[in-house]
C-alpha positions in Angstrom: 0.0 0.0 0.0 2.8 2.4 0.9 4.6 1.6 -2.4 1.6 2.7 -4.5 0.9 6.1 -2.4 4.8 6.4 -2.8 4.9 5.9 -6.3 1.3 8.2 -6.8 3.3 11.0 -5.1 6.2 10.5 -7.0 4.0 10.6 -10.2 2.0 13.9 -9.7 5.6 15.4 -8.6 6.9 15.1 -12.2 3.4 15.8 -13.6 1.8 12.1 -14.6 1.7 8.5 -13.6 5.2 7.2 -12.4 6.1 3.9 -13.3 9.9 4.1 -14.3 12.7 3.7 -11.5 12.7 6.4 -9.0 15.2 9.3 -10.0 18.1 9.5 -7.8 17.3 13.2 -6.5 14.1 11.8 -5.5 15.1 8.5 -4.3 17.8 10.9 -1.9 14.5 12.7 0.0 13.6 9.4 1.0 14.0 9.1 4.7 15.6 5.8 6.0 13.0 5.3 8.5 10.6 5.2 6.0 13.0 2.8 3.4 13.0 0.5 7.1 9.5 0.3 7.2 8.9 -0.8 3.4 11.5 -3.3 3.7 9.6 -5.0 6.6 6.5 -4.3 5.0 7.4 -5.9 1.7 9.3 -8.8 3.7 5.8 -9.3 5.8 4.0 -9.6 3.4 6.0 -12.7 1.4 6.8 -15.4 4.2 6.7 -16.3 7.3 10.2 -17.1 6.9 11.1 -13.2 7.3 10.3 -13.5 10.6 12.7 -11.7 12.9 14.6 -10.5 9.9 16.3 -6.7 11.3 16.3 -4.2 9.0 18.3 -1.1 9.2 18.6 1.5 7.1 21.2 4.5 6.5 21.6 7.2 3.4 19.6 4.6 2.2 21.8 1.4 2.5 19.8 -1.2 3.8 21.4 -3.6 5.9 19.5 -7.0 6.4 20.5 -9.0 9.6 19.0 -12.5 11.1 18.1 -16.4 10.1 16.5 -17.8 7.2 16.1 -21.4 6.0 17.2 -21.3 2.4 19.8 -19.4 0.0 16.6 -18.7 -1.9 15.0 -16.4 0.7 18.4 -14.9 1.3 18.0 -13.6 -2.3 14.7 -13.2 -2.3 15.1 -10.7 0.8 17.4 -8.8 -1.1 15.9 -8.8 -4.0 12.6 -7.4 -2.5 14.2 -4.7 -0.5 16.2 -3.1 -3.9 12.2 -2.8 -4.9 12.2 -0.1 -2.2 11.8 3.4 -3.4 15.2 5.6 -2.0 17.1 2.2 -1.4 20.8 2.9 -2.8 22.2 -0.4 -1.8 21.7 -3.4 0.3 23.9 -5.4 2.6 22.8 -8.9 2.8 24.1 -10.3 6.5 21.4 -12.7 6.1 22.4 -15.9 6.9 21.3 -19.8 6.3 20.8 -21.9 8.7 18.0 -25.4 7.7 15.2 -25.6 10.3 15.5 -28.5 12.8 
């Protein structure tokens, strides 16, 4: 929900619908609290496996920090949180471990 309001905004900012990659100047008056919170959101709303997963966020690097079960929802976490309007980069610290 956040991502479409964001992207709405973005769109009536440079007079039409958005749907391209946020420009950078934009992407920069994103504030990190707000990249956090749409990193867990996104991450909330794919598995259960995300769990836990700490998210933190500076001049929009994203660090990710915690467990998951699979090299697959390593990536996946990644992948989801470069969706992020304002995210500049990610550190992964993600690591595997199999459920018992």
């Amino acid at each position: 929900m956040r991502d479409l309001v964001l992207s709405l905004l973005l769109g009536f900012a440079f007079g039409g619908s958005f749907t391209g990659p946020v420009p950078q100047a934009v992407a920069a008056t994103v504030p990190d609290s707000t990249i956090t919170s749409l990193v867990l959101e996104k991450l909330a709303g794919r598995d259960q496996a995300y769990e836990g997963i700490e998210v933190k966020t500076r001049d929009g690097v994203v660090t990710l920090e915690g467990k998951v079960r699979t090299d697959a929802q390593k990536t996946l976490a990644e992948d989801l949180a470069k969706q992020v309007p304002g995210v500049r980069d990610v550190n992964n610290k993600l690591v595997v471990r199999a459920a018992k």
